[in-house]
Structure formats: C-alpha cells, structure tokens
C-alpha positions in Angstrom: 153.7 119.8 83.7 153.9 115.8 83.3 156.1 116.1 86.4 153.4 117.7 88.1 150.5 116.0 87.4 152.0 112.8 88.4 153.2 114.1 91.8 149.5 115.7 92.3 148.0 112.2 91.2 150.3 110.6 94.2 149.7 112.8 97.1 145.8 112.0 95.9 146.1 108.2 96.0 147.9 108.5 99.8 145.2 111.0 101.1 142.3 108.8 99.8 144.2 105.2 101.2 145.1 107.4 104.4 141.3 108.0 105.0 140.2 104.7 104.0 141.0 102.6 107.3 139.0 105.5 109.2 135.8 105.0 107.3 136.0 101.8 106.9 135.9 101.0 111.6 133.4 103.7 111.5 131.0 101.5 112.5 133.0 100.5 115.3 133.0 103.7 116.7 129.6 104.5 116.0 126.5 101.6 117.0 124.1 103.4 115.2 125.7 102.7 111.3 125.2 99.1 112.0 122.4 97.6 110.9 119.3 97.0 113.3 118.0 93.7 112.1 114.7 93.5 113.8 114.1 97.9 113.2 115.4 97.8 109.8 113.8 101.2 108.9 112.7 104.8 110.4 109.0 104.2 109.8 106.6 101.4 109.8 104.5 101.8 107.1 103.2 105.5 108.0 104.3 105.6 111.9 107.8 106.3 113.3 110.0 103.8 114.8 112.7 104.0 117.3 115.8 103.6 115.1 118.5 106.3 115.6 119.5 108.2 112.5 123.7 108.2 113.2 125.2 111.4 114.0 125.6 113.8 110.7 124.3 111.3 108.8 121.1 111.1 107.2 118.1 109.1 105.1 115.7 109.7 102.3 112.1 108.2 101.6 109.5 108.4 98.7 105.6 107.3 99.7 103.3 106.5 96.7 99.4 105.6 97.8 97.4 105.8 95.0 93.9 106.7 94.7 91.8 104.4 93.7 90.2 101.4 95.7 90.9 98.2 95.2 87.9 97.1 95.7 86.0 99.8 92.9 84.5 97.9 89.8 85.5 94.3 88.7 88.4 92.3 89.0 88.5 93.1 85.1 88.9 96.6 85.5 90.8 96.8 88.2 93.6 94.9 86.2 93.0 96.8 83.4 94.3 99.8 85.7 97.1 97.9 86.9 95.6 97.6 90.2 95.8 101.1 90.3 98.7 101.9 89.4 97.5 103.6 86.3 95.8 106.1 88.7 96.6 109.3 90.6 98.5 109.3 93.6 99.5 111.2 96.9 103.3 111.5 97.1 105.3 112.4 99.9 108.9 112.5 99.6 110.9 112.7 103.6 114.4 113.6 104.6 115.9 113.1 108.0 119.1 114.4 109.5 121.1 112.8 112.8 122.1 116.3 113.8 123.2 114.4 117.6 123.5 111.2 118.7 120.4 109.9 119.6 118.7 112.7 117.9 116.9 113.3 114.2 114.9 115.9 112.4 114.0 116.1 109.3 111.0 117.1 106.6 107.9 115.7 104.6 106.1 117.4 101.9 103.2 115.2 100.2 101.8 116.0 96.7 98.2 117.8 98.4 101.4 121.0 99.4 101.1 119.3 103.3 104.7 120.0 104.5 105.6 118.5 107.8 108.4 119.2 110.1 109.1 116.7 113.0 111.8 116.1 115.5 112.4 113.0 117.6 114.8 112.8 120.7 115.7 109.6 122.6 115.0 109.6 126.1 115.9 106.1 126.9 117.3 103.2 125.2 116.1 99.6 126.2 118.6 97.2 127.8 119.2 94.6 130.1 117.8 96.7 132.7 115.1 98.5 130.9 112.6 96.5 128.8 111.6 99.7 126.6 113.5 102.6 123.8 111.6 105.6 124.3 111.5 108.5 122.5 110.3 112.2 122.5 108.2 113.4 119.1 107.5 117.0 118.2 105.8 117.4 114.3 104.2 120.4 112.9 101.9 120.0 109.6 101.2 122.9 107.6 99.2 123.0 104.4 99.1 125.4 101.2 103.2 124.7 101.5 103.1 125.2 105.0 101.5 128.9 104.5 97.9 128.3 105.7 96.4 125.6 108.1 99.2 124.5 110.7 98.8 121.5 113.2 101.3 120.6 115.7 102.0 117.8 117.7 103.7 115.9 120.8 103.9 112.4 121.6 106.0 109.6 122.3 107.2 106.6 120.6 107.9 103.5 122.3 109.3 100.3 121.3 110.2 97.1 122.3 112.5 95.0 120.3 112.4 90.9 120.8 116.1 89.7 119.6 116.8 90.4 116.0 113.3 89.3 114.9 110.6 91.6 115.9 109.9 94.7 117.0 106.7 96.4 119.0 105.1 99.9 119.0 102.9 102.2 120.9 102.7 106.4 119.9 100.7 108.3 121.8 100.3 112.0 120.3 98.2 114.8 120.8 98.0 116.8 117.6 96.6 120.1 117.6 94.2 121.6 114.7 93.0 118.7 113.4 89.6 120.2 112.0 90.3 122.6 109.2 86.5 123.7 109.9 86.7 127.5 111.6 87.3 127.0 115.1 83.9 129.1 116.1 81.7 126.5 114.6 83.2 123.3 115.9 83.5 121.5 119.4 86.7 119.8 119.0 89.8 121.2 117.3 92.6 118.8 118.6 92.9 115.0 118.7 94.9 112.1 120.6 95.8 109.5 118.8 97.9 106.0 119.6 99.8 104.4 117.0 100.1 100.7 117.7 102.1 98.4 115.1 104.9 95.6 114.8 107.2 94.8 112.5 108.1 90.8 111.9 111.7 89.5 110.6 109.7 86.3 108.0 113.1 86.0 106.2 116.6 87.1 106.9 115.8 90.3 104.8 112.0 90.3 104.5 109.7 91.8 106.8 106.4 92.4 107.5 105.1 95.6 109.2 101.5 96.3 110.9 100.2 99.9 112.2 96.8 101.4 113.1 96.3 104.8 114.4 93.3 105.0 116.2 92.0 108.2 117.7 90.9 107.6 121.4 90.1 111.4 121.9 89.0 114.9 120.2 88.1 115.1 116.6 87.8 112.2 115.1 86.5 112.0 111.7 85.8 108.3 109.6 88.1 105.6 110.3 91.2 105.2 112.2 93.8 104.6 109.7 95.4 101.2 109.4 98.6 99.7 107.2 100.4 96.9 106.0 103.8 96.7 104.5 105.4 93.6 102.9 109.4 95.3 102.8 112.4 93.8 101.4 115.7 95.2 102.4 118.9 95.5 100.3 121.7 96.8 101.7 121.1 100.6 102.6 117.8 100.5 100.6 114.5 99.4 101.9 111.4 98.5 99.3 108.1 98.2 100.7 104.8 97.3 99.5 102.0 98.9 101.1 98.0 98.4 101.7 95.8 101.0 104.1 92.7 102.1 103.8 93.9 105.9 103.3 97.1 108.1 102.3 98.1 110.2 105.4 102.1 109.3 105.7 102.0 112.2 108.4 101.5 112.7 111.7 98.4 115.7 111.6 97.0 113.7 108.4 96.8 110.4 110.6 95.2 112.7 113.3 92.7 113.3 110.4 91.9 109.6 110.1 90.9 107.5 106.5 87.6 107.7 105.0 86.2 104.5 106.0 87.4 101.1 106.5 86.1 99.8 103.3 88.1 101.0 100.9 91.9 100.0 100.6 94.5 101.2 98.4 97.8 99.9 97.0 101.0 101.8 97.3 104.2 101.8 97.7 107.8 103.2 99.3 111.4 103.6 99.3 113.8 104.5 101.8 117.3 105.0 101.5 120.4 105.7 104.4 123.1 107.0 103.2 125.9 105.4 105.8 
C-alpha cells in the first residue's frame, strides 16, 4: 500500500512540473493575460471599457454605492455615520466570461433584483494604422429578477489609449424601455445616451477614472449620471473608491439618469481577473 502511494505521489509531482512550463508562457501565447497598464480594468467606474477578457478566462466585480448624501446634515453627523458607510446601500455583484478571443459576456444583478445581461464584441483593435479599439455592446436589464420590466440595449464603445498612461472613451447606446410608466401614457419610452470618460495612470499603479452619461435623446429624467474613481491596483485585484451623484452601475439604470446633480454619494468596488 506504502508502495503504492508513493508511486501515485510521483506520477503526481511529474504531471503537475510537466504542466507548469505551459502555464507559466501562457502569456506568451495569449496578449490578452498581460496586463494593460493604461486600461487596467473592464469598467470605468460604472461604464465599460475596451479591455478584452482572455479567452475561457474570466473576472469578478462587487459595486457598493450607498445611500445617503454626502452633503445631508452636518459635517458632525455625517462622520458620526462614517460618511455613510453606516447606511444602506445598492449592491451589484458582475461576472464576465471570455468565451472567444476578443469576445465577453457576462451578468450583473444589483441589490433593487435589477439583473443585467450584456455582451461586448470587438470590431477593431487600434494600431499603428488605426487610432481607435472599437467595440460592439448588446445589454438587456430586467427588473423583479429579470421577471417584469425588461430594457435592452445597443451601442458601441470606443477607446483610445495614449501609451501606457491614459486612456479615452465615448459609448453611444440606445436603450430601450427606459420609462417604467405604461407605455399608453407616456411620449417617450427609449433613450440615447453617450458615455464619455478617461482613465489617468497618476502612479505606476494608481489611477484615476472620470465618466458621465448624458442622455442626448428620448426619456430623460433628472440628471445625467456622472462618476469618479480613485483605484489602486494589485496584481489581479483592482480597489476603487468611488463618488457619483447616483447608484446605476448598469447600462438601462444609467439610461434612467441620477436624481439631481446635487447630491453625491460615497461607494466603493472590487474587481478581480482570475488569469
């Protein structure tokens, strides 16, 4: 039985050394496992970005916003709350797949039961000869645990990345079904939004990211929706620290705009690739 063991033990250390070279050029074979120092991560602070989730790998991500405004009572109280912290909070929690190269998919679900599907495709890669990475975007919100109020969408992401130390977005995306009024009563039942945002390299590993999502068309409720992250990144993990001036971290929710531009809330996320 010793005999055995030992033998087993043996053809399990030469399997597992025979495998290791192969994993360890993997990212010579594959682009897309190395890191991209100026696109770091898949999102901005709620918008997409252009970087390619590697084929059959994938990445997670946990949003926290929470609910109260910064700017609601005194400077006292607010600390007392730990700057809200010791509030509610809309969660969203995101996984994304590479199921090809070049393309991702992947779901959302945020605390309020909003579950959001989205796919993203790219349809050409910036180079020498092309100043722009643009991508295809399909998403499809659905509330009630994606059982009552659906909104889909279709868009495009484009980017344009400057060296290793920043990168520039523009997202236009018509998203359909963006007033949960009944459809007889209201005018407009679809908006067009464009995303605009950057994100800046301040430190090897630090970055700063910008994004607003203003609606230019269709329904258009309060404010357009605008963020800012301060992110640190750490290997495969990315920590960022977030202000906006609402909570949608999806597409159809950023259709839906933030309640004013007044008041702005402190939050939070964390991504993690695992490659």
């Amino acid at each position: 039985m010793i005999l055995r063991l030992r033998r087993a033990c043996a053809v399990l250390v030469l399997i597992l050394t025979a495998a290791a070279p192969s994993a360890a050029q993997a990212p010579l074979d594959d682009p897309d496992l190395d890191v991209n120092l100026a696109q770091p991560d898949f999102t901005l602070v709620a918008l997409p970005t252009t970087l390619r989730v590697p084929r059959h790998k994938s990445a997670f991500r946990v949003t926290h916003r929470f609910t109260r405004p910064l700017g609601d009572g005194s400077f006292g109280d607010l600390a007392g709350d730990l700057f809200g912290l010791d509030s509610g909070a809309q969660i969203g929690m995101e996984y994304r797949y590479g199921i090809m190269r070049g393309t991702q998919v992947g779901i959302h679900r945020t605390s309020d039961r909003t579950i959001e599907f989205f796919s993203q495709h790219e349809l050409k890669a910036q180079s020498s000869s092309f100043p722009f990475t643009i991508d295809a975007l399909a998403t499809v919100d659905g509330t009630n645990n994606f059982r009552d109020s659906y909104s889909p969408g279709l868009g495009a992401v484009i980017s344009r990345t400057i060296g290793e130390h920043a990168a520039f977005y523009v997202q236009p995306v018509w998203v359909n079904n963006t007033n949960r009024l009944p459809s007889e009563v209201v005018d407009d039942n679809d908006t067009v939004l464009i995303g605009i945002g950057t994100r800046l390299r301040i430190r090897p590993t630090v970055y700063l990211a910008i994004e607003g999502a203003p609606r230019v068309a269709g329904y258009d409720p309060g404010s357009a929706q605008i963020g800012v992250g301060l992110e640190k990144r750490s290997g495969g993990h990315t920590f960022q620290l977030t202000f906006t001036n609402g909570f949608g971290t999806t597409i159809g929710q950023l259709a839906r705009g933030a309640r004013n531009r007044a008041d702005w809330h402190f939050g939070f996320s964390i991504s993690r690739k695992f490659y």
